[in-house]
Structure formats: C-alpha cells, structure tokens
N, C-alpha and C positions, 0 to 999 in steps of 0.2 A: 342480955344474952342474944345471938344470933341463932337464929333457926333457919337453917339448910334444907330444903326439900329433894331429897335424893331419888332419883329414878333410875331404879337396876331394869337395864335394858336386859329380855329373855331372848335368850340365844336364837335363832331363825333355824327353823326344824323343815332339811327341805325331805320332800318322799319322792322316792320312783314309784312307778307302779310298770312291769315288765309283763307284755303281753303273752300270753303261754302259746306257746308253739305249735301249729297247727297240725292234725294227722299226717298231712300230707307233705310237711318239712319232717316232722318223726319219722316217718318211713323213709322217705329220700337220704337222710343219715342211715338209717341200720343199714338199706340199700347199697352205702358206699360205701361204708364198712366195709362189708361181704364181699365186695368185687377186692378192694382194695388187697383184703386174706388173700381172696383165691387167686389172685394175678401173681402174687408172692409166693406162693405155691408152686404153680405151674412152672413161672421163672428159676425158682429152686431144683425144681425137676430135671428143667431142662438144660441146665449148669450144669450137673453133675452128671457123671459118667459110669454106669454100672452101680448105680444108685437103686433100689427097692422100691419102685413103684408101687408095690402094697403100702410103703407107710403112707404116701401122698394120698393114696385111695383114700383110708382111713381117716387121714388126717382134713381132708376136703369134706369127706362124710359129717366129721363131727362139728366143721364150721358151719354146714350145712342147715343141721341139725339147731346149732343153738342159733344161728338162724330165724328160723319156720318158730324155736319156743318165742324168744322178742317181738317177730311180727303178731304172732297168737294174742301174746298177750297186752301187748299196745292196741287190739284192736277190739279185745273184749274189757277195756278200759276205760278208751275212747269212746266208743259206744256207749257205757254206760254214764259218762260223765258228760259226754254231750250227746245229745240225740240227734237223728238226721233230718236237717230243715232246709228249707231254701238258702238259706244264708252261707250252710256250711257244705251245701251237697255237692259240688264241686271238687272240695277236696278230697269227699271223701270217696266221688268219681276218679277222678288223676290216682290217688292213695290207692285204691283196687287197681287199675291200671298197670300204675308202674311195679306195681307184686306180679299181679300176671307175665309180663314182660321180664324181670327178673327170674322167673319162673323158667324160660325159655334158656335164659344167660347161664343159670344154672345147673339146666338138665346139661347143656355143652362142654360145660368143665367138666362134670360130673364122667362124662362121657369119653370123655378125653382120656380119661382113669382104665376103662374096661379093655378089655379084651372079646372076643368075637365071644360069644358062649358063654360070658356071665352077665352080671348086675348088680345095683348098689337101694338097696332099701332102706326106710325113713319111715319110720311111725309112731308118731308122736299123738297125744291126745284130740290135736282139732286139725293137724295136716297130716297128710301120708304121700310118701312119695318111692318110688323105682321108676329107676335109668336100666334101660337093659339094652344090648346088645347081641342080633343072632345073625346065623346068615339067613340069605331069602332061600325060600324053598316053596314050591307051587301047592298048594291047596291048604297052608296052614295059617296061622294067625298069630298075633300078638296078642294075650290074653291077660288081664290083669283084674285082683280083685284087691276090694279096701273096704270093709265093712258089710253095707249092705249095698255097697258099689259093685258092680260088674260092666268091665267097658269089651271088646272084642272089635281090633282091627287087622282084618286082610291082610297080607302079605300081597303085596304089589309090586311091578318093578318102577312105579315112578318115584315109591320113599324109599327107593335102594340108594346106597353111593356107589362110587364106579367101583369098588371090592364087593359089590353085589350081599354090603351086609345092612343091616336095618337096626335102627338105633334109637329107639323111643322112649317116651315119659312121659308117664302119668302121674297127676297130683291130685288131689283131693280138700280142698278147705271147707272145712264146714262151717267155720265164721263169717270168712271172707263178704258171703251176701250182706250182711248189715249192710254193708259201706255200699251197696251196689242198688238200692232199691230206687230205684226213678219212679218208677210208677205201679209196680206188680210187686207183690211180696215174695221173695225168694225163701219158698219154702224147702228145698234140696241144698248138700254140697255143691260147691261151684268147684267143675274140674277142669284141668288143665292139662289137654294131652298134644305133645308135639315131637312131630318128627324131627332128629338133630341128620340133617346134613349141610352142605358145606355152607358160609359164611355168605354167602352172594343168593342163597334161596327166598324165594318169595313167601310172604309171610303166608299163604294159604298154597297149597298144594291139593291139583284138582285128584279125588279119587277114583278109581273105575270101582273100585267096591266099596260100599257103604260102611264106616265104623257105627259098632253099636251100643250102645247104653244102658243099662240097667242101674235106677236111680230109684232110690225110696225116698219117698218126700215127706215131711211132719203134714200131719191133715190138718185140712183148710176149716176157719174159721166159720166161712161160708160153703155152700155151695159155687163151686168156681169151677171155670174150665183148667183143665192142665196142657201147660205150654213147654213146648222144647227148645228152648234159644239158646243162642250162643252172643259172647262178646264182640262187637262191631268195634274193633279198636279206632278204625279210621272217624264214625261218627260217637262213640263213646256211650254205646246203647247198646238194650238188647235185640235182638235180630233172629225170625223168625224162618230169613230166607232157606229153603234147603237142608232144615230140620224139622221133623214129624215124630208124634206119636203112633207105637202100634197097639 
C-alpha cells in the first residue's frame, strides 16, 4: 500500500486596517457640502426670472440649519471619542478655524437672501445664528441676544455699504471650544459676529465704537482670572489684544 502525505494549503487571509478620518478631513467635507448646496442655490436664483425669492430664503435657511445639526454633532462625538492631545491638537485647531471661516461664507449667502428691514434666525440646541439687515441710523445699535448671550454693536458708518445699510451676524457655539483649548480652558460659547460687506473687505474692520458682550461662563474649577479673547486667525491662537473686561 502507498501512503500519500497530503498538505491542504490554508487559503492566505490578507486584512486592511483603514485609518479613520481625522476631525479636521470630517469637517472640510460637511464644509463642501454646504458651499457646494448653497452655490446651487444662488445660481438657481439668479437663472430665473420673477422667481420667489422667499423659497430660496427658506430653502438656504434649512441647508443651513442641517448644517450647524452635523457640525454639532460630529464634534460632540469627536470629542468624546478622541480627547485633545498633542498629537491631535492641530486638527482640531484648523477644524475650529475653518467652521469659524465658514461662518463668515455663510452669514453672505444668508445675506444675499434679505432685504433692508428684515432677517433670518437659527436656533438649534448648541448653535444659534441671525443675519439681519437694516439701514444705518445715528445713535442706535445692532442688538442681538441667544441665551445668556448679549452682544450690542454701534451703528457706524465704516460697517455701512455704499446703500448706507448694515448687515450683520451673529453666532453663538457652545461646543465649538472643546476643539480650541491650547492652553486656557474655554469655559463660555465661542461667538462669531461679522459684518457682511462687499467681497474685497478686510478681515478686521477698525471700530470708532466699541462692540459689547455679555457672556455667562460655566464656573471655574479653580479660582482663575477671567479673560476676553478673540480668535487670531493669522496666528491660530487666542488673542487678548484690544479686548477687556468690565
């Protein structure tokens, strides 16, 4: 009798392993999205002829909207499943950043939508937002509140356009600081208020009258000083110049 020694070779099992996608790739997609909507919008708009520019309002609003829900919730996600370290803080530097910056891109569309005398509101559970539109008038303000937010800016003629109207937004995240913590613990909403004039404006516009803030901040751990900063987009920090507590 012959005796055979048979070897069944085991099929070769290859594995990927796909690295999960960083906050700051997450956001730059929802980001592109959103322009992508709203640029198709506008273009729709402005194709048509005796067309109802209430739907487009509407209809910009509600892109808006689900929006500010996806960044919310990608970022109280994010957070929670990776914590802010050295390794990742970067991203999630750039990640705050280009929201802020969108923020801006957003209030312009938005804008684009009003008329002199009204405005478009947004309030959702961790952002809140109104675009509003008035003419300038001497002694009065732009007044806006969101919670336990109170912000108040002057009416001036350097945030006029040349139809001497004023065109502003305010936003409000109360998430958004996770992702922004360098070195101080962001215990308030992070807001976001810009004047929309024309396309060639500089990203800071100096004021003759001061804008003012009313912010509730969660109490401090410790005893700590309270700080008033703003976003330093150019160095990507916060920035204590030419903001003060009263």
């Amino acid at each position: 009798a012959l005796r055979r020694n048979l070897k069944v070779k085991k099929p070769k099992i290859t594995t990927t392993t796909t690295k999960p996608q960083s906050i700051k790739d997450l956001i730059n997609d929802i980001i592109d999205q959103l322009k992508a909507d709203l640029d198709h919008l506008l273009n729709f708009n402005e194709n048509l002829l005796h067309f109802d520019t209430s739907i487009v309002k509407k209809a910009a609003k509600t892109k808006v909207e689900n929006f500010f829900e996806t960044i919310s919730t990608t970022i109280d996600t994010q957070t929670k499943v990776n914590k802010v370290c050295e390794e990742n803080k970067m991203d999630y530097l750039e990640a705050a950043t280009n929201i802020l910056n969108v923020t801006e891109d957003i209030a312009r569309t938005l804008a684009s939508t009003l008329d002199v005398g009204s405005k478009t509101e947004i309030k959702l559970a961790n952002i809140s937002m109104t675009v509003m539109k008035k003419q300038l008038s001497a002694n009065t303000s732009s007044e806006w509140e969101a919670g336990d937010i109170k912000v108040n800016l002057p009416d001036q003629s350097n945030i006029a356009q040349e139809d001497s109207s004023v065109t502003v937004s305010f936003t409000s995240y109360n998430n958004l600081g996770s992702l922004m913590k360098v070195k101080d613990d962001i215990r308030s909403p992070v807001l976001s208020v810009n004047i929309v004039k024309n396309h060639n404006q500089k990203r800071s516009i100096p004021l003759t009258k001061p804008s003012e803030y009313l912010v509730h901040h969660r109490p401090f751990k410790k005893v700590r000083k309270r700080k008033c900063v703003y976003w330093d987009f150019k160095y990507s920090a916060w920035s204590q110049d030419g903001c003060y507590t009263l």
